[in-house]
N, C-alpha and C positions, 0 to 999 in steps of 0.2 A: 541551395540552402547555405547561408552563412553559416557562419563559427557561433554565432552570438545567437540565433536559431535555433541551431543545434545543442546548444545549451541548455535554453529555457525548452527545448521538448526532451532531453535529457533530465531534467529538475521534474517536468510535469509526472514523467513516467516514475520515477524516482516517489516523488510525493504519492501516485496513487497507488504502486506497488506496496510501499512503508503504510498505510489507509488498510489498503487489503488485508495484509498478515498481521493489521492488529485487530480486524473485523474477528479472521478465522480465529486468532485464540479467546476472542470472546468469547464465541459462538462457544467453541470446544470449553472453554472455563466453566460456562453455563449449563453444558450438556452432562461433565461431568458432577455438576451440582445437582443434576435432578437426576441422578443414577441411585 
């Protein structure tokens, strides 16, 4: 694996982890709106 690889699958992971954790505090913003 390249440098330059290594990168853009470090960026990929990076984007979908930052995706993720602003899913979960929707989800949670939401849950605690219908409490």
């Amino acid at each position: 694996m390249s440098a330059g690889e290594l990168i853009h699958v470090t960026t990929v992971i990076y984007l979908v982890l930052t995706a993720a954790i602003f899913a979960v505090f929707g989800l949670i913003q939401k849950w605690v709106e219908n409490l």
